[in-house]
N, C-alpha and C positions, 0 to 999 in steps of 0.2 A: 245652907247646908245641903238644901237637894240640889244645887248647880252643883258644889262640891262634887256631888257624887256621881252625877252625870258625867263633868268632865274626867273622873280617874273612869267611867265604865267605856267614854268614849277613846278616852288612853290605852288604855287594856284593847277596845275594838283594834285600835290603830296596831297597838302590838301582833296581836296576834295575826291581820289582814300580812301586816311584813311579815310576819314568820312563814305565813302561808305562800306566799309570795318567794320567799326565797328559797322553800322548799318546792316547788315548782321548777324553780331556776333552774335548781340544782341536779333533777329528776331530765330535764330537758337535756342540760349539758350533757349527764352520763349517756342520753339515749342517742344524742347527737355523735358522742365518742365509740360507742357502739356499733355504729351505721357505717362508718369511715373502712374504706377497702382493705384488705390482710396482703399481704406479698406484692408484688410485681406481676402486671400486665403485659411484661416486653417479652416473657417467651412464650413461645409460640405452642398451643396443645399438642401433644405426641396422639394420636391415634394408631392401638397395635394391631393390626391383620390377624382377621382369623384364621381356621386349619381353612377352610376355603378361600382366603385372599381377600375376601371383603371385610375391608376398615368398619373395625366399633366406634361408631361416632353421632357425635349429636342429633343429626339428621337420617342416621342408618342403624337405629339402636337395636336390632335383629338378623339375626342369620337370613338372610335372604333365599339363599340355599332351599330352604326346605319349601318352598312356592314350585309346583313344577312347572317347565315353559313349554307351553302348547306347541304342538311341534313346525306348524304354520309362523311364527313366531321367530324360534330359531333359522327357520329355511329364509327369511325374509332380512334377517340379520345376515349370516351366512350369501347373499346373493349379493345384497351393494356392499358390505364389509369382509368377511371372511370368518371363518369359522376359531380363527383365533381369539376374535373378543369374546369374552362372556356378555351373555344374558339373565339378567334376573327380572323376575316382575313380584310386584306386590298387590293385593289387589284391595284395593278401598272398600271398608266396611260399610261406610255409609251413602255410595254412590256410585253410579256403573261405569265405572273408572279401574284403573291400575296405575302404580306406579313403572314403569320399565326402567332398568339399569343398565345400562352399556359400560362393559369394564375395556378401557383400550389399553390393547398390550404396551411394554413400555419401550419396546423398537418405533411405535407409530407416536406414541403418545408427544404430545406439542407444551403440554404445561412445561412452567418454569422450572427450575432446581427448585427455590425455596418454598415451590408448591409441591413437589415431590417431599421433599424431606417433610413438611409436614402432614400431606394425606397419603404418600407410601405409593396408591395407586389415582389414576387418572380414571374420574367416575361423572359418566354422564348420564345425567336422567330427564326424565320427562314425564307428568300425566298426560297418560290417554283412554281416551273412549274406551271402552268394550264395543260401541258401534263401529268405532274405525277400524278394530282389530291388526289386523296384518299387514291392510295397506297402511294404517298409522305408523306401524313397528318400522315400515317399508320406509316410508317418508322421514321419521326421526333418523333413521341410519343413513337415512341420504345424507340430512343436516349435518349429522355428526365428521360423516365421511368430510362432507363442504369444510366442516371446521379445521379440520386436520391440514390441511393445505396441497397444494398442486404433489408439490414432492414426497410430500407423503401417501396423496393419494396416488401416485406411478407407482413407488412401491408396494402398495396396498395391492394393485390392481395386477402388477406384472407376478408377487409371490403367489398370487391365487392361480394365476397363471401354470408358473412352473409346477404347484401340487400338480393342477388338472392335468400337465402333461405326463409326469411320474406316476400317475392312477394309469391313464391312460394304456400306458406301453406295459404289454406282456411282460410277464418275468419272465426269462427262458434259464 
């Protein structure tokens, strides 16, 4: 009689271990169905330009705008680039650093179409020092300019050109 009773307590054990078992399973599967991706990964993110021009985007989540640029800065852009790109800087919370942003107009700019219709505008950045300061600014805009290509750096170089001629000449 007590093997009896043993075996229906170890029957029972056995039940219940599957029942537990299978609600397990079953908690897993839902969390598995859960986890599986919503929509389509084939189009591409739209980012919309702010009232300033600079794209709301994953890696630019702020108006940049509101950073002012040391005017050493600007003059050093404005000398190997022209005063047509914009500058932004961001400056690093935790480190004596900034971010710089170079926005190239879209007569110079070299990206593709389907990287235009996606980022809107052509935005090159770079950390730099605070120690490098200006010659940094100086040197990154060289790069940039280097990236741009021969024919676009002529044009770069010949429209800064004709400004400084039309400054140049009196109005009469």
């Amino acid at each position: 009689m007590k093997q009896k009773k043993q075996d229906v307590d170890v029957v029972s054990l056995l039940q219940d271990l599957g029942n537990s078992i299978k609600n397990v399973s079953d908690r897993l599967s839902s969390l598995e169905k859960s986890k599986e991706p919503k929509g389509t990964f084939e189009e591409p993110i739209q980012y919309e330009p702010t009232q300033t021009g600079f794209p709301k985007s994953p890696s630019f989540d702020e108006d940049l705008s509101k950073y002012p640029v040391p005017t050493d800065y600007r003059l050093a852009v404005n000398e190997v680039l022209s005063p047509e790109f914009d500058v932004y800087i961001k400056p690093s919370g935790d480190s004596p650093t900034f971010q710089l942003v170079i926005l190239v107009p879209e007569k110079y700019s070299n990206i593709s179409g389907a990287q235009r219709q996606i980022y809107k505008v052509d935005v090159r950045s770079r950390v730099i020092s605070l120690a490098d300061g200006a010659n940094g600014v100086r040197e990154y805009a060289k790069k940039v300019l280097g990236n741009l290509g021969p024919d676009t750096q002529q044009r770069i170089l010949a429209d800064k050109a004709a400004k400084e001629i039309r400054v140049a000449q009196p109005a009469f």
